[in-house]
C-alpha positions in Angstrom: 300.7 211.2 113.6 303.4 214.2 112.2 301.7 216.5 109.9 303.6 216.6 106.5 307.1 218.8 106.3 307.6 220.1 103.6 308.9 223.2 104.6 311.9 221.0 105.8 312.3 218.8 102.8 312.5 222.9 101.1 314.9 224.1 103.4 316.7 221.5 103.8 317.1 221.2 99.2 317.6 224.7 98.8 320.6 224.3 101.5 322.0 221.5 99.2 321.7 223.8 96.1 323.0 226.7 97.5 326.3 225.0 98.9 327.1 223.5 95.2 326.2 226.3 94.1 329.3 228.2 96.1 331.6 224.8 95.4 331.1 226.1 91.7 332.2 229.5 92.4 335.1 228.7 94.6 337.3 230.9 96.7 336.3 232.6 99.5 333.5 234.5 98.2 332.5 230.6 97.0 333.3 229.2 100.4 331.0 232.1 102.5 328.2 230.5 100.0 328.9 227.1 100.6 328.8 227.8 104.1 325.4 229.4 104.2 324.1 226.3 102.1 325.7 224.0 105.0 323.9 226.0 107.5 320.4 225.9 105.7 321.0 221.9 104.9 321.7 221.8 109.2 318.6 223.5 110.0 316.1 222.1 107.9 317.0 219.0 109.4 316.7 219.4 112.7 313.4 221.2 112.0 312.3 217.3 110.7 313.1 216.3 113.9 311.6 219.0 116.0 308.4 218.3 118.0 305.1 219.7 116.8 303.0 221.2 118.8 299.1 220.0 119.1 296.5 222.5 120.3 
């Protein structure tokens, strides 16, 4: 049974905040946000699908 993620689920929404966020700021200061969001959304989704580890 997977133990509960919410540090992914957190990740993962602060990512989705943080890239409309820089959609609201526009330019390229707006897209460098944007793209930092995208890369926290990215990552706290494959951290849902990463293993855990059982000791």
């Amino acid at each position: 049974m997977r133990q509960n993620n919410t540090t992914s689920w957190v990740v993962t929404g602060v990512g989705a905040a943080v890239t409309g966020a820089g959609a609201l700021v526009g330019g390229s200061i707006g897209a460098g946000i944007a793209g930092f969001g995208l890369a926290h959304v990215v990552l706290g989704v494959l951290d849902n699908f990463r293993p855990t580890v059982r000791r």
